[in-house]
VMD Tcl script that draws the C-alpha trace (Angstrom):
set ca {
  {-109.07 169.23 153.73}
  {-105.23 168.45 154.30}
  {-102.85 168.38 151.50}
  {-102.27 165.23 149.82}
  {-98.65 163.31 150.73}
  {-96.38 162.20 148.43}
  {-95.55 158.33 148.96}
  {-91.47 158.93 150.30}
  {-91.02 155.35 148.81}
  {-92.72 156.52 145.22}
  {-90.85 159.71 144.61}
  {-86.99 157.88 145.01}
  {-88.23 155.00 142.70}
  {-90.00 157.05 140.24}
  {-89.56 159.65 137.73}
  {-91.55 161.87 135.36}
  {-90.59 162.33 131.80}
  {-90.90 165.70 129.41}
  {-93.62 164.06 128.23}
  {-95.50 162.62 130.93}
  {-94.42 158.86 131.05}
  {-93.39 157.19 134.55}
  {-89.70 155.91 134.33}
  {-88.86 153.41 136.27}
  {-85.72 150.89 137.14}
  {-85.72 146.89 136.63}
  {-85.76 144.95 139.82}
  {-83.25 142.40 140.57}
  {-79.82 144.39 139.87}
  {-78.69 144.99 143.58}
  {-77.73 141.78 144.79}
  {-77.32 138.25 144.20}
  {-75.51 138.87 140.74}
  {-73.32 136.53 140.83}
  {-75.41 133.76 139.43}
  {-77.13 136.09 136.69}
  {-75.48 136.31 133.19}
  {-73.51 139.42 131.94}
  {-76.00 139.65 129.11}
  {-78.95 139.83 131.91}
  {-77.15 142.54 134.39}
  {-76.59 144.48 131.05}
  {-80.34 144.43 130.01}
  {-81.25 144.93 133.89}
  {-79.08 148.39 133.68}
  {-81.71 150.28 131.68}
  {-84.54 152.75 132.97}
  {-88.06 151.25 131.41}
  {-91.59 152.97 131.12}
  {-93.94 151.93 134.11}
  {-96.72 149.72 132.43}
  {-99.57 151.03 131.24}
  {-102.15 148.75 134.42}
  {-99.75 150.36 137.60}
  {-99.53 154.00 135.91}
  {-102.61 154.60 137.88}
  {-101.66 153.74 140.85}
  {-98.28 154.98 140.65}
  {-99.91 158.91 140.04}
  {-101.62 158.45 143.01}
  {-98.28 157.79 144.93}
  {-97.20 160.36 143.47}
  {-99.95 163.06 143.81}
  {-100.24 163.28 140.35}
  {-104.20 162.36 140.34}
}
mol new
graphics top color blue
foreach p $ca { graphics top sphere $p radius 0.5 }
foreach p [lrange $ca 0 end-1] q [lrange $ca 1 end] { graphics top cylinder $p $q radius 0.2 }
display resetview
């Protein structure tokens, strides 16, 4: 049986915490700003917790299944 591959696309977007958690980034902050609000770029800045339905498949992108 071959080793499993990491998803090349997964491990740049992703990223484990001390704890286990999946952070992630918000979408829509790399282009097309110019019609968004400061107040909405500001909120878009922060690193969020992947939801709890895609965590599976996320640790299977990541080989962590």
């Amino acid at each position: 049986m071959p080793k499993m591959k990491t998803n090349s696309g997964a491990k740049k977007r992703f990223v484990l915490t001390g704890s286990g958690k999946i952070k992630r980034k918000h979408a829509f902050k790399s282009h097309i700003l110019t019609k968004k609000t400061k107040k909405q770029k500001r909120n878009l800045t922060h690193f969020t917790l992947v939801s709890s339905a895609d965590i599976n498949n996320v640790k299977e992108l990541l080989c962590l299944k």
